[in-house]
C-alpha positions in Angstrom: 0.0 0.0 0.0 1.5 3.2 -0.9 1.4 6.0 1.4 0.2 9.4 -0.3 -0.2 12.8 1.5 -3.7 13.9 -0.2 -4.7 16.4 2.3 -3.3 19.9 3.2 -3.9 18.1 6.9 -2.1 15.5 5.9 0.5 17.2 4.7 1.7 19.5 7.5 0.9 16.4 10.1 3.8 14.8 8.0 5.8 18.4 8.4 5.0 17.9 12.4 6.4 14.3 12.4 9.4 15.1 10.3 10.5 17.9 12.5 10.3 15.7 15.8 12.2 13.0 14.3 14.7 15.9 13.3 15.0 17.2 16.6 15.1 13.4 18.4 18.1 12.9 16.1 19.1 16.7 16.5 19.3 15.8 20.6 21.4 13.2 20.1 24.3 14.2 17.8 25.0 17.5 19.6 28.2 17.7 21.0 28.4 17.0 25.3 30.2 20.6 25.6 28.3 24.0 25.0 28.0 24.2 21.0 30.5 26.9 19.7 27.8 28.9 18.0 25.3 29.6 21.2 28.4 29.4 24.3 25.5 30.9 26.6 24.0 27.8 26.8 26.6 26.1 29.0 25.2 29.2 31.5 21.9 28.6 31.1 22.8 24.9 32.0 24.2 25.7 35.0 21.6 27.8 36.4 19.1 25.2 35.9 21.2 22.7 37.6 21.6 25.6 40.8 17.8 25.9 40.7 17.8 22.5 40.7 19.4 22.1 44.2 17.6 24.6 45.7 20.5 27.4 45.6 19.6 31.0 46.7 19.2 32.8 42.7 20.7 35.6 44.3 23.9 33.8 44.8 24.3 32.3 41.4 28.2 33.5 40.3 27.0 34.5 37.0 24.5 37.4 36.6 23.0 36.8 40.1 19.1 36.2 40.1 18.7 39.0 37.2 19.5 36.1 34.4 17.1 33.7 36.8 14.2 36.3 37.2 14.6 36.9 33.0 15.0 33.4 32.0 12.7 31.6 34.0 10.2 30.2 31.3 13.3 28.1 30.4 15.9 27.7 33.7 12.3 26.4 35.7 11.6 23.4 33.1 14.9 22.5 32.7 15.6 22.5 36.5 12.9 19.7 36.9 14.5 17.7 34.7 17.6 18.0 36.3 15.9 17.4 39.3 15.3 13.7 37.6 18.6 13.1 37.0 19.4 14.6 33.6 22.3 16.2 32.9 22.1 20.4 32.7 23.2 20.6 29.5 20.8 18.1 27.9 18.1 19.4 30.5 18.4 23.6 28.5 18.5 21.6 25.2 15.7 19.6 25.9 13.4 22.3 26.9 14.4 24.4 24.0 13.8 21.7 21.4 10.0 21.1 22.9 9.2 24.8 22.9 10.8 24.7 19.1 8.5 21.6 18.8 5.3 23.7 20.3 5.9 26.7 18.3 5.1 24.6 14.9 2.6 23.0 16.5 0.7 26.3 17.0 1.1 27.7 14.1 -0.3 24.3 12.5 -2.9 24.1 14.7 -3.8 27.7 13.4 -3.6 27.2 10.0 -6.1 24.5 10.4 -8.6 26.0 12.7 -8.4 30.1 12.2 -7.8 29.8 8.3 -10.8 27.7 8.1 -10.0 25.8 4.8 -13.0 24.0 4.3 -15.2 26.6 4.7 -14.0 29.3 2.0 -16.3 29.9 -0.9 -14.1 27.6 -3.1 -11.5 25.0 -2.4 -8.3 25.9 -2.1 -6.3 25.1 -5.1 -2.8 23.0 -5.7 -1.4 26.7 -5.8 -2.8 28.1 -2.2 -2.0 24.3 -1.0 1.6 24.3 -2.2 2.0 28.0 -0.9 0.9 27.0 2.6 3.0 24.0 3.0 6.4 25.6 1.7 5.8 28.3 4.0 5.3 25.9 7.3 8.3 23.6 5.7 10.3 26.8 6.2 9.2 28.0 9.4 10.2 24.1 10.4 13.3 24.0 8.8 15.1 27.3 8.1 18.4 26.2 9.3 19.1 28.9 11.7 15.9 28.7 13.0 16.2 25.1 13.4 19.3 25.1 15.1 18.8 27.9 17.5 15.4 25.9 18.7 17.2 23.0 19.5 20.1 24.8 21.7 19.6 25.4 25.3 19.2 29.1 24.6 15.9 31.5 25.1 15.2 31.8 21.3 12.5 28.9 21.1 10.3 30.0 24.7 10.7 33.7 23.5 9.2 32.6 20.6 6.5 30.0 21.5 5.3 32.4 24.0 5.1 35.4 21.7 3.3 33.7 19.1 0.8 32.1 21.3 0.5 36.0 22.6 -0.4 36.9 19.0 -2.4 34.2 18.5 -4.7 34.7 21.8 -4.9 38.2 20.7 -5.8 37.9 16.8 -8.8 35.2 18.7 -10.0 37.4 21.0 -9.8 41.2 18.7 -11.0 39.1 15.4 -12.9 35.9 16.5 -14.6 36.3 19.6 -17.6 38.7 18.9 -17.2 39.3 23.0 -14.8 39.1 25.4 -14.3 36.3 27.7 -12.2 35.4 30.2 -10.5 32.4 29.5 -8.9 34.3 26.3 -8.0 37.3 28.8 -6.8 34.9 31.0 -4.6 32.9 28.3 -3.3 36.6 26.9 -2.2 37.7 30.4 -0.3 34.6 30.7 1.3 34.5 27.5 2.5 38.1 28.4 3.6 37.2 31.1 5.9 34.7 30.4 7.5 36.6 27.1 9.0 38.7 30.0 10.2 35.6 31.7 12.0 34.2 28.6 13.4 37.7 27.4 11.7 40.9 29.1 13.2 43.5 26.5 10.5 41.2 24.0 7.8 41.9 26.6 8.1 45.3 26.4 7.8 45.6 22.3 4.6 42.9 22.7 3.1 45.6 25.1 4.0 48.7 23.1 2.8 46.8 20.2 -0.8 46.1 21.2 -1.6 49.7 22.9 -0.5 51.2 19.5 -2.8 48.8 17.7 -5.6 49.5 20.8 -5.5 52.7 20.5 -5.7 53.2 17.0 -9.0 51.2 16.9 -10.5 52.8 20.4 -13.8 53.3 17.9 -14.2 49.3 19.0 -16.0 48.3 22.4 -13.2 45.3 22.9 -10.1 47.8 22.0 -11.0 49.7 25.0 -11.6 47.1 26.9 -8.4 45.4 26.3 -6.0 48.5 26.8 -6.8 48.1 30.9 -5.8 44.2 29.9 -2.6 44.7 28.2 -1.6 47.2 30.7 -2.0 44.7 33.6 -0.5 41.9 31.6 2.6 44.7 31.3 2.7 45.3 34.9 2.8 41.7 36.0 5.0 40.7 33.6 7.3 43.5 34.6 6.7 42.6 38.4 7.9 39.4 37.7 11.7 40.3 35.8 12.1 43.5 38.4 12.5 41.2 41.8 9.5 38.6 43.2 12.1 36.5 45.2 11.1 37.9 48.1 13.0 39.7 50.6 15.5 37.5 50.5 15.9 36.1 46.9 15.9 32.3 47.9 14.8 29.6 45.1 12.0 27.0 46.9 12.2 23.6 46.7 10.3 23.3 43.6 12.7 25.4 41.1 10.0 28.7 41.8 11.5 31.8 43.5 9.5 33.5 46.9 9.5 31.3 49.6 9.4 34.3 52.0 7.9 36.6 49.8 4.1 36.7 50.2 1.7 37.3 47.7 0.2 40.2 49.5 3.6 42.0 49.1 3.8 41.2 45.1 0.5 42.5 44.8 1.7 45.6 46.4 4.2 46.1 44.0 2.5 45.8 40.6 0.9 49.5 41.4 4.9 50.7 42.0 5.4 48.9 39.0 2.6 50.6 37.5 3.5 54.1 38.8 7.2 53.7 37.4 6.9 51.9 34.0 7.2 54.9 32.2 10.4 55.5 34.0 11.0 51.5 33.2 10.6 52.4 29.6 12.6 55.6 29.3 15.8 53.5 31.5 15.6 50.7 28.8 15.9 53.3 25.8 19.1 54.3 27.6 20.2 51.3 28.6 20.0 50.1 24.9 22.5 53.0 23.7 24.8 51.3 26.4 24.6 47.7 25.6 25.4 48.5 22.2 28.5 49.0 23.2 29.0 46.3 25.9 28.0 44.0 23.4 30.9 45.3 20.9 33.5 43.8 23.3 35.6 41.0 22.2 33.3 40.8 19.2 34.7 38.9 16.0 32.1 41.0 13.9 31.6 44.0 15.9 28.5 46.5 14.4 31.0 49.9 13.9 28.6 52.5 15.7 27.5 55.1 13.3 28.1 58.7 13.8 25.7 61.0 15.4 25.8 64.8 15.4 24.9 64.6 19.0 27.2 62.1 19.8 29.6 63.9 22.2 27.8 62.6 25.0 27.5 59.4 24.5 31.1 58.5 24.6 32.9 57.7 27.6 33.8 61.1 28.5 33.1 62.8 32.3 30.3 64.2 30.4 27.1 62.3 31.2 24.7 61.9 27.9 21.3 64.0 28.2 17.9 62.2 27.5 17.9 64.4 24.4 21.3 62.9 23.2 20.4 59.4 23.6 17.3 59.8 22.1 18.3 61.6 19.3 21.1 59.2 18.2 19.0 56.3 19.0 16.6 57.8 16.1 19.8 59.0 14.0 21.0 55.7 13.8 17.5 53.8 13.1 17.9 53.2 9.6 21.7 51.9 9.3 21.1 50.3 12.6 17.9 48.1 11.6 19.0 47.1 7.9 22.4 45.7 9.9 20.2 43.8 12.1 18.3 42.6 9.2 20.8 42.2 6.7 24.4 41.0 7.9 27.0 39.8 7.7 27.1 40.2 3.9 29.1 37.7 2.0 32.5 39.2 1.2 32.7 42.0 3.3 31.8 41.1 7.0 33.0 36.6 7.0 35.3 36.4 9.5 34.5 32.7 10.6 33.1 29.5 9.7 29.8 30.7 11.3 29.6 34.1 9.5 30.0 32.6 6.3 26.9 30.3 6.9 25.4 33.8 8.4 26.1 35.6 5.1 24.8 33.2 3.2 21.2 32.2 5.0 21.2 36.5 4.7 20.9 36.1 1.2 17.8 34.1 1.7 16.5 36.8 4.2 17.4 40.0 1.7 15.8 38.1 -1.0 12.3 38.0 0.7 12.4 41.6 2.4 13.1 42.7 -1.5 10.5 40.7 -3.0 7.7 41.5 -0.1 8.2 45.4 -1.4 8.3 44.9 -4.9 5.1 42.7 -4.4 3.3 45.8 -2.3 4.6 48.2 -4.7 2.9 46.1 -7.3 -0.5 45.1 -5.8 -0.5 48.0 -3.7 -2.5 46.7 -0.9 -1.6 43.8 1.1 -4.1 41.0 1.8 -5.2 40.4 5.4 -3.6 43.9 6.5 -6.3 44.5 9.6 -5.5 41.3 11.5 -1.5 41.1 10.3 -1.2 45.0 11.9 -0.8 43.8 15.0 2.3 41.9 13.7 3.9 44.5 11.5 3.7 47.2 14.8 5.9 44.4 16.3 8.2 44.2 13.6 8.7 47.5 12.7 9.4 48.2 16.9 11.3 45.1 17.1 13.7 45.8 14.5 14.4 49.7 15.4 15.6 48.3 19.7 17.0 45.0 18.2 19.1 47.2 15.9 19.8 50.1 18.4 21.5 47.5 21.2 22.7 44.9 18.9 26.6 45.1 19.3 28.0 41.9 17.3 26.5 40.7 14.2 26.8 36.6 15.4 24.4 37.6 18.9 21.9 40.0 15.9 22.0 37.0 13.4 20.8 34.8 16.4 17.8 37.4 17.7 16.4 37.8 14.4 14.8 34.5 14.5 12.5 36.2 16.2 11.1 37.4 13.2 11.2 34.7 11.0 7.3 33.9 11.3 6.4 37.6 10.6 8.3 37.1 7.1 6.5 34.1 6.4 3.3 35.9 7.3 4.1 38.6 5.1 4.9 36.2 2.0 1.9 34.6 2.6 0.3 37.3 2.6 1.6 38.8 -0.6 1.3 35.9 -2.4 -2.0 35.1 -1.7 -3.9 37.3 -3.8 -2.1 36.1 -7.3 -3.5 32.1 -7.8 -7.3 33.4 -8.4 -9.9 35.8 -8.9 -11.9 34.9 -5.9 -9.0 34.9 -2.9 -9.3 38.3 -1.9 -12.9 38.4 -0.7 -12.3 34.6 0.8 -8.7 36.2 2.3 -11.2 38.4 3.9 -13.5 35.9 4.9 -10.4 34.0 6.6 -9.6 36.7 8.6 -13.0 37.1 10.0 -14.3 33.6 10.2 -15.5 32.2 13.8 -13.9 28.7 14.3 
């Protein structure tokens, strides 16, 4: 009997299986030492294995509790397993590769529920099919992607989290025709634990959505969700800014506060609250500065571009002003992002092994970023632009900080990954309007269609 993948279903079920076989065989071959292109890992290791035996976070060697309080959506899973006798190393890896493994999950489980396939007012064709499955084949297996999400590194729970944020919110702002709680609930959550797997994320996901709020406060749910999102902020913040109580100990079970009391948490979010503006205005300056922190002992150092208001920004006796940073900050925006995006660049910036594969994955990435703007200059509209606004608010934001602290092009070329999915959306996107005459008014239907 021969086997034959007839379905679209059938067809990214087989994508699902291939990618956990990938990833079993992934688990094993990788080397016993930290891997040479994610060194970080062999920290995160060894935080999971102090949580593991109950060591005070705020008397871990490296970092203190700051890396614990900003990592934990990783260092907590990986400290149970170590706590059953796994080793720290395969413990980070392990927990990576499932959150790599729940990320393409998700998005298949959307494709197949939100898109609603079977319920368009044609079939889909081989065209939209083929365009669908390429798309997830890539998300599955774009190599950097791939490898990064099977590291013990915070790339894959940054991103399962983040896209379960976006997919909670596209349900409850596009689906639901009211609120509930459970959605609320889930999209608190999902906040909440983007600032525990990389909190600088958080803050873009939270920026992100009050833009896209408030541009749509006209809608009874948009105003209702801004007090949501705001809360979801606040906790999240709470959470990365010290709950280890007053003295910072790690309980028995991996999770920090064993003297800290709930009452006195709950006292903090309105500090939190109070302050976050402050919050956001430090971590615009403390960008400027990691930019350079991140330069040292950098094989590909990002050269910092002038600025005519630069003066104070070196390290002189001369503090910067908020002006200064600010302005530079926005100065530098343009260079600064299509770096992020863009290199290394194949004969200017290889100085490794690594970098060469870097440069030439880039190619792939330039190709699609050009193709995406000659396809909108073309068309001139993009299809499913309401619900994917949420997602290019997040881009746009994420690629302006990312660029603005980024200091080495190997740590940039890793953080991008991030943004992988919103390329794929915006391929989809752009191609989706070119099979047949009917796609736009069913694109529209897709986007508004109650599962």
């Amino acid at each position: 009997m021969k086997f034959q993948l007839r379905t679209l279903k059938s067809k990214l079920f087989a994508i699902v299986a291939a990618s956990f076989i990938a990833r079993v065989i992934m688990f094993f071959v990788l080397p016993n030492t930290p891997s040479s292109l994610a060194p970080d890992e062999g920290t995160y290791g060894f935080l999971s294995k102090w949580v593991a035996e109950s060591k005070r976070a705020d008397d871990f060697p490296l970092y203190g509790a700051g890396l614990y309080l900003s990592a934990r959506a990783v260092i907590i899973p990986a400290s149970l397993f170590c706590r059953i006798g796994l080793d720290e190393l395969d413990a980070i890896r392990l927990v990576s590769s499932i959150y790599g493994f729940l990320s393409l999950i998700t998005v298949v489980y959307l494709i197949l529920k939100i898109i609603g396939i079977n319920n368009l007012s044609a079939p889909l064709g081989r065209y939209e099919e083929n365009l669908i499955v390429a798309l997830v084949v890539v998300f599955a297996f774009f190599p950097s992607h791939f490898i990064w999400s099977n590291l013990g590194l915070r790339e894959s729970p940054n991103e399962f989290w983040t896209l379960c944020t976006f997919a909670t919110f596209y349900w409850i702002f596009h689906i639901r025709k009211r609120l509930s709680l459970l959605p609320v609930l889930l999209l608190i959550i999902a906040i909440i634990f983007v600032f525990s797997s990389r909190p600088q994320v958080g803050w873009v996901l939270g920026i992100t959505f009050l833009i896209y709020l408030l541009f749509n406060f006209r809608d009874k749910k948009a105003l209702a969700l801004i007090p949501v999102i705001l809360i979801a902020v606040v906790l999240g913040l709470t959470g990365v800014t010290g709950t280890t109580g007053t003295t910072g100990t790690t309980g028995t079970t991996g999770t920090t506060g064993t003297t800290g009391t709930t009452g006195t948490t709950v006292g903090k979010i309105g500090t939190v609250a109070a302050k976050s503006g402050d919050l956001l205005a430090a971590q615009v300056k403390i960008a400027a500065h990691k930019h350079r922190v991140n330069q040292l002992d950098a094989a590909s150092v990002i050269v910092t571009q002038s600025c005519p208001r630069d003066t104070g920004l070196r390290y002189t006796s001369t503090p910067p002003t908020s002006f200064d940073t600010y302005f530079c900050i926005a100065w530098r925006a343009p260079y600064m992002s299509a770096t992020f995006l863009f290199r290394p660049i194949i004969g200017v910036d290889i100085t490794s092994k690594s970098s060469l594969f870097a440069a030439v994955e880039n190619v792939a990435w330039t190709g699609a970023v050009i193709f995406i703007i000659i396809m909108l200059i073309k068309k001139r509209r993009l299809a499913f632009f309401r619900p994917l606004a949420p997602s290019l608010i997040f881009f746009t934001i994420f690629v302006g900080g990312a660029g603005s602290h980024e200091g080495n092009m190997g740590t940039a070329f890793r953080h991008k990954s991030l943004i992988l999915w919103v390329i794929l959306l915006l391929l989809f996107a752009t191609l989706w309007g070119g099979s047949q005459k009917g796609n736009e008014s069913d694109g529209n239907k897709l986007a508004q269609k109650e599962v």
